[in-house]
N, C-alpha and C positions, 0 to 999 in steps of 0.2 A: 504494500500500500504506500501511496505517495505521502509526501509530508502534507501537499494539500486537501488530499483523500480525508487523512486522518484530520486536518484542521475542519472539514467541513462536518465531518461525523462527530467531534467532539461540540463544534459550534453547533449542531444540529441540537444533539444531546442538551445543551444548557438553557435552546429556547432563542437563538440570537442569529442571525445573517452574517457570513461572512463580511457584508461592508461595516453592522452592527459592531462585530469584532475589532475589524483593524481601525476605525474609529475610536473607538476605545480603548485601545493600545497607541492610536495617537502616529495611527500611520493612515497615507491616503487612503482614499472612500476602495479603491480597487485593487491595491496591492497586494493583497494573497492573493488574488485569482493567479496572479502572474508566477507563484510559485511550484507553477507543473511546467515552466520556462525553463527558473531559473531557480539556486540556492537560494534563500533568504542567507540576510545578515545574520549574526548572529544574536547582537542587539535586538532584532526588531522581531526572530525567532523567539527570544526571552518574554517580550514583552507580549505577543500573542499569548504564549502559553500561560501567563501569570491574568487575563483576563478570563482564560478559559479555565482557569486553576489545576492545570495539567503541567507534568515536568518540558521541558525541551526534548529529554530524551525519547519522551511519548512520543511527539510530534515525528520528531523522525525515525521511529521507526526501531529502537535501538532496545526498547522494552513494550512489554504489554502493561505494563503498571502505569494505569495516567498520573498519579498523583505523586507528585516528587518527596523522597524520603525523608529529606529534611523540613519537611509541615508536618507542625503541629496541628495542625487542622483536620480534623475526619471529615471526608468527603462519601457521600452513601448516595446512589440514587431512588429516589424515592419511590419511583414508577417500576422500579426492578424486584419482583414477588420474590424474589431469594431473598432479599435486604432484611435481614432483621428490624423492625424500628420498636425503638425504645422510647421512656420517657421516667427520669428520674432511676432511672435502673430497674422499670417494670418494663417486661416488656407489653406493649400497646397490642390492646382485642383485635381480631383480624376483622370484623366490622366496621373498627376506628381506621385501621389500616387502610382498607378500601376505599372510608371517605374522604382521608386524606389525599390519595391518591386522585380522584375524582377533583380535589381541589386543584393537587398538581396540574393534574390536565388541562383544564380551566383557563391558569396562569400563563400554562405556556402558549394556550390558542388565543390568549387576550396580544399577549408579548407579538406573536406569529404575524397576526392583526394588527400590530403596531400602536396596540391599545393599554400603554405602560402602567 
């Protein structure tokens, strides 16, 4: 998979367009498309993945682990029925599960929509 493959299946995953993306990272409206071209920087590689909260190393390809070792951050996706989800160290009724889920959906067809 290309680095841009991969940036679009993780920007997919978060709910955001790739122009959403590199805007956000504070690079022009079109420049990741141009990366099934060319290499990105590495600079500007960093700063995609830190919008999409994924390592560099994801991006390219280097591991399957999106989430860079040194975060402290636990990243789970919500919409993924393997995900355990907790709350306070209970874990949450698969009812509440569900409607949480149903909220994610929600969010991200609001976001889709351009309805922030």
């Amino acid at each position: 998979m290309t680095i841009l493959n991969r940036t679009k299946e993780v920007a997919k995953l978060r709910g955001i367009s790739l122009t959403e993306t590199a805007i956000k990272a504070g690079l022009a409206e079109k420049s990741i498309y141009s990366w099934d071209r060319s290499t990105p920087k590495a600079d500007n590689l960093q700063k995609v993945a830190d919008v999409l909260h994924v390592s560099t190393d994801y991006l390219l390809g280097r591991t399957d682990e999106m989430n860079a070792t040194s975060s402290d951050k636990k990243v789970a996706d919500i919409l993924d029925d393997e995900t355990i989800l907790a709350f306070d160290g209970m874990e949450i009724a698969e009812e509440d599960k569900e409607k949480l889920r149903e909220y994610a959906r929600f969010i991200i067809e609001q976001r889709q929509r351009g309805n922030k």
